[in-house]
C-alpha positions as protocol buffer text, in pm:
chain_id: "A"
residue {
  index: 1
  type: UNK
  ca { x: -2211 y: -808 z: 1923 }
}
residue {
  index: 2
  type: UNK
  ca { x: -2050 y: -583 z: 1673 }
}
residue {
  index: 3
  type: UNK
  ca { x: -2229 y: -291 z: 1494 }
}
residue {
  index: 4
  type: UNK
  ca { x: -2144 y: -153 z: 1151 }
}
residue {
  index: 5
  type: UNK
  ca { x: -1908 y: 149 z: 1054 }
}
residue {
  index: 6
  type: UNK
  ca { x: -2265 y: 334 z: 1000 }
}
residue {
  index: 7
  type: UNK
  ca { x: -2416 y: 242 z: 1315 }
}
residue {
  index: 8
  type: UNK
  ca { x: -2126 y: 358 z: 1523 }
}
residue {
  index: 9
  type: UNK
  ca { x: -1920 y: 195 z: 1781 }
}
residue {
  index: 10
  type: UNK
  ca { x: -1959 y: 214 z: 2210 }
}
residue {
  index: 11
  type: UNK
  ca { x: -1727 y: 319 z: 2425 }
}
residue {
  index: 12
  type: UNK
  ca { x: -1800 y: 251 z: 2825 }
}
residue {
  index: 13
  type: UNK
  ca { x: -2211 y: 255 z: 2697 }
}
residue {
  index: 14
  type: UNK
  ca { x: -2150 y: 582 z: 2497 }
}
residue {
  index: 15
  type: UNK
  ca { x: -2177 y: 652 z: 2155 }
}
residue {
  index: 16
  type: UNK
  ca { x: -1800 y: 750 z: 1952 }
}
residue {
  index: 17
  type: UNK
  ca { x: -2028 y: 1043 z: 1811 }
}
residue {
  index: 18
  type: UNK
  ca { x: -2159 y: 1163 z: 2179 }
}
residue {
  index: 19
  type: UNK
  ca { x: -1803 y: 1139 z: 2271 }
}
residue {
  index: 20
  type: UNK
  ca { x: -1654 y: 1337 z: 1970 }
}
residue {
  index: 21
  type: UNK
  ca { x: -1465 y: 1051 z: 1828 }
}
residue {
  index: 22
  type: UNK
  ca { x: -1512 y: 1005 z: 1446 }
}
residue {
  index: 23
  type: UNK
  ca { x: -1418 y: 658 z: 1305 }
}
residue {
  index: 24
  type: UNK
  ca { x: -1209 y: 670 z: 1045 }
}
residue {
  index: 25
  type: UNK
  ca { x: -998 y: 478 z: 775 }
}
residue {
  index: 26
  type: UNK
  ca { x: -631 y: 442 z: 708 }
}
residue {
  index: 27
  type: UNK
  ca { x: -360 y: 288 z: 492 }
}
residue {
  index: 28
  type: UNK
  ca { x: -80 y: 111 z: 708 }
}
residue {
  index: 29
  type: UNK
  ca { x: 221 y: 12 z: 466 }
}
residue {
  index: 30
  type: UNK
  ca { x: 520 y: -149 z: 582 }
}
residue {
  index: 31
  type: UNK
  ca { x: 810 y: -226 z: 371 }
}
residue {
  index: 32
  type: UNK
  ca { x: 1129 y: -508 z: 435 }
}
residue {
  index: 33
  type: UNK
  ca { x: 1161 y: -660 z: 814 }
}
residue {
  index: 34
  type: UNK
  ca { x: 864 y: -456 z: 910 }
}
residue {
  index: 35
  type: UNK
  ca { x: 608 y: -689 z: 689 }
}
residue {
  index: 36
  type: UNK
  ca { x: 636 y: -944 z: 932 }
}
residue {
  index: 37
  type: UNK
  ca { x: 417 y: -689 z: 1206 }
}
residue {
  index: 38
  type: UNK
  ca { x: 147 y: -669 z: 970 }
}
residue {
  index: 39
  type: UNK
  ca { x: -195 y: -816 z: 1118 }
}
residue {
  index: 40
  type: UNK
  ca { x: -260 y: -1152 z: 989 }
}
residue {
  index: 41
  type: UNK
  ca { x: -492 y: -1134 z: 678 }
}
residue {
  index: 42
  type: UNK
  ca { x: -325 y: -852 z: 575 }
}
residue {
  index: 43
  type: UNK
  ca { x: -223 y: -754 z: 225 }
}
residue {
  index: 44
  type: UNK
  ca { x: 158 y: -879 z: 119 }
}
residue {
  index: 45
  type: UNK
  ca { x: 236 y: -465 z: 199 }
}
residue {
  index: 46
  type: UNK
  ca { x: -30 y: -322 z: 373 }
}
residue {
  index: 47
  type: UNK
  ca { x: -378 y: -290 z: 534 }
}
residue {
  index: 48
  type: UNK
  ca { x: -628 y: -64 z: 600 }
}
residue {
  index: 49
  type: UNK
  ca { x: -727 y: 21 z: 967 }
}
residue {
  index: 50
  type: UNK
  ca { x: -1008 y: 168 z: 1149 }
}
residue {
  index: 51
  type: UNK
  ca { x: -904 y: 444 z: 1382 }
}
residue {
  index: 52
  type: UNK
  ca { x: -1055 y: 706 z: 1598 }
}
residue {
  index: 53
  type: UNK
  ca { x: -993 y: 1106 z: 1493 }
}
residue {
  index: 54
  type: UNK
  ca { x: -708 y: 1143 z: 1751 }
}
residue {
  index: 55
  type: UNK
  ca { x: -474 y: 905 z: 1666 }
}
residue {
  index: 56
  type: UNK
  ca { x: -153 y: 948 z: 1624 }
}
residue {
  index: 57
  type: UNK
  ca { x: 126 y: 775 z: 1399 }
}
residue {
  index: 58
  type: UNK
  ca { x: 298 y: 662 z: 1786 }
}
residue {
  index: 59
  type: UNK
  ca { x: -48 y: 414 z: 1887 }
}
residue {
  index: 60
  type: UNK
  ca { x: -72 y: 268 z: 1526 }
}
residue {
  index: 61
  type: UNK
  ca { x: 308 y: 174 z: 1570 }
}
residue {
  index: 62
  type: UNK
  ca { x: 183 y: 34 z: 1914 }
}
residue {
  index: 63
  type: UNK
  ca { x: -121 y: -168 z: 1791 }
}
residue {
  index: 64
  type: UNK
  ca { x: 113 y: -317 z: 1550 }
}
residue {
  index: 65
  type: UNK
  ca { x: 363 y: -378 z: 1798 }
}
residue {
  index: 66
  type: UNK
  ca { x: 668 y: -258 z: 1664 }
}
residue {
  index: 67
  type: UNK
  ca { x: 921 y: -217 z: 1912 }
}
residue {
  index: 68
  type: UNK
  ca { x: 1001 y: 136 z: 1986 }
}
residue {
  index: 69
  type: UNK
  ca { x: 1406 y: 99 z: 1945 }
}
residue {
  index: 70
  type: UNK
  ca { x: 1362 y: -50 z: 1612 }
}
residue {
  index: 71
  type: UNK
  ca { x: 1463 y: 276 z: 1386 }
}
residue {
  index: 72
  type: UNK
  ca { x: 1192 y: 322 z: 1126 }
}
residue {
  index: 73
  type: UNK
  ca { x: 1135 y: 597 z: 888 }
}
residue {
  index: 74
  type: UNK
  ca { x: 793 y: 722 z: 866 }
}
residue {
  index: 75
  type: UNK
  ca { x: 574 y: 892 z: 580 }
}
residue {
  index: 76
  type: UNK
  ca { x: 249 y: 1031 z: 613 }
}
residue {
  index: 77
  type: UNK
  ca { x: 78 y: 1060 z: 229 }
}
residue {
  index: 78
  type: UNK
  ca { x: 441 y: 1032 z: 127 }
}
residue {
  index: 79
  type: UNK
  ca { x: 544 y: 1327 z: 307 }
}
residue {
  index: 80
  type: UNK
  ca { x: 822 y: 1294 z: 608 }
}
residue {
  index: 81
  type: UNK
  ca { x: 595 y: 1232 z: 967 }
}
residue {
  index: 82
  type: UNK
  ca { x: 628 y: 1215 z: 1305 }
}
residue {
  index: 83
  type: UNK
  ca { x: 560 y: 1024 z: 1625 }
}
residue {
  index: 84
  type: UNK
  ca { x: 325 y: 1218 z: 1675 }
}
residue {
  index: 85
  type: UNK
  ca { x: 131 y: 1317 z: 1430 }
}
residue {
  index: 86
  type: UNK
  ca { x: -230 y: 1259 z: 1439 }
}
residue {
  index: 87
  type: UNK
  ca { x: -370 y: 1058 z: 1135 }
}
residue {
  index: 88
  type: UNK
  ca { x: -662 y: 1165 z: 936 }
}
residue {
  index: 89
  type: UNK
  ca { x: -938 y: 1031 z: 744 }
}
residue {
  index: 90
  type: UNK
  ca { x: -764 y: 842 z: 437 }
}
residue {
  index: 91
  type: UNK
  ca { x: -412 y: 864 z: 538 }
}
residue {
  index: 92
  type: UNK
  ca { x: -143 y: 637 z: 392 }
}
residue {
  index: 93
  type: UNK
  ca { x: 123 y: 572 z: 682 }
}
residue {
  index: 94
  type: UNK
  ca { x: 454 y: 409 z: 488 }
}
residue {
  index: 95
  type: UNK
  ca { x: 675 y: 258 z: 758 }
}
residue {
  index: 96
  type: UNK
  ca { x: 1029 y: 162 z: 606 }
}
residue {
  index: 97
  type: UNK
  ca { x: 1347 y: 30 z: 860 }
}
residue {
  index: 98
  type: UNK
  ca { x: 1648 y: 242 z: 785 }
}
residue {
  index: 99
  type: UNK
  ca { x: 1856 y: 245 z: 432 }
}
residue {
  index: 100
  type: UNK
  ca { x: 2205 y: 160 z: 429 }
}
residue {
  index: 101
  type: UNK
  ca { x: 2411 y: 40 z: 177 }
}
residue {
  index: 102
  type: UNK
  ca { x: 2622 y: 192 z: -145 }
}
């Protein structure tokens, strides 16, 4: 059974709301090599994601399942992120594998 965004989702028989987690929406881009760990059905760049209010950049790179020693740079609303960094509501995560060249 799945319930709308509106309705709210269960966790162990209790309510995100009763628990304090707030469902929100994202913006995953990933650019070169990366693409290929998009979900299938995603966009040719990117796709949108439903996330709780404490996640952090580190467990979207893990539901994609992007291995942690490939080097990635990592922009939150364009802006230089980290690991760590919990998301919010609307955020565009840009995930790009190292530049090199001349």
């Amino acid at each position: 059974m799945t319930q709308s965004r509106e309705e709210g989702r269960m966790w162990g028989g209790v309510p995100e709301k009763a628990r304090g987690i707030q469902p929100m929406e994202i913006e995953v881009k990933l650019f070169a090599t990366l693409r290929d760990y998009l979900p299938k059905g995603s966009g040719r760049f990117s796709c949108k994601m439903e996330v709780d209010s404490s996640t952090r950049v580190q467990d979207i790179l893990s539901r994609l399942k992007i291995p942690e020693e490939v080097p990635k740079i990592i922009l939150v609303n364009g802006v230089h992120g980290k690991r760590e960094q919990i998301l919010k509501e609307g955020d565009v995560l840009s995930i790009f594998p190292p530049v090199a060249g001349g």
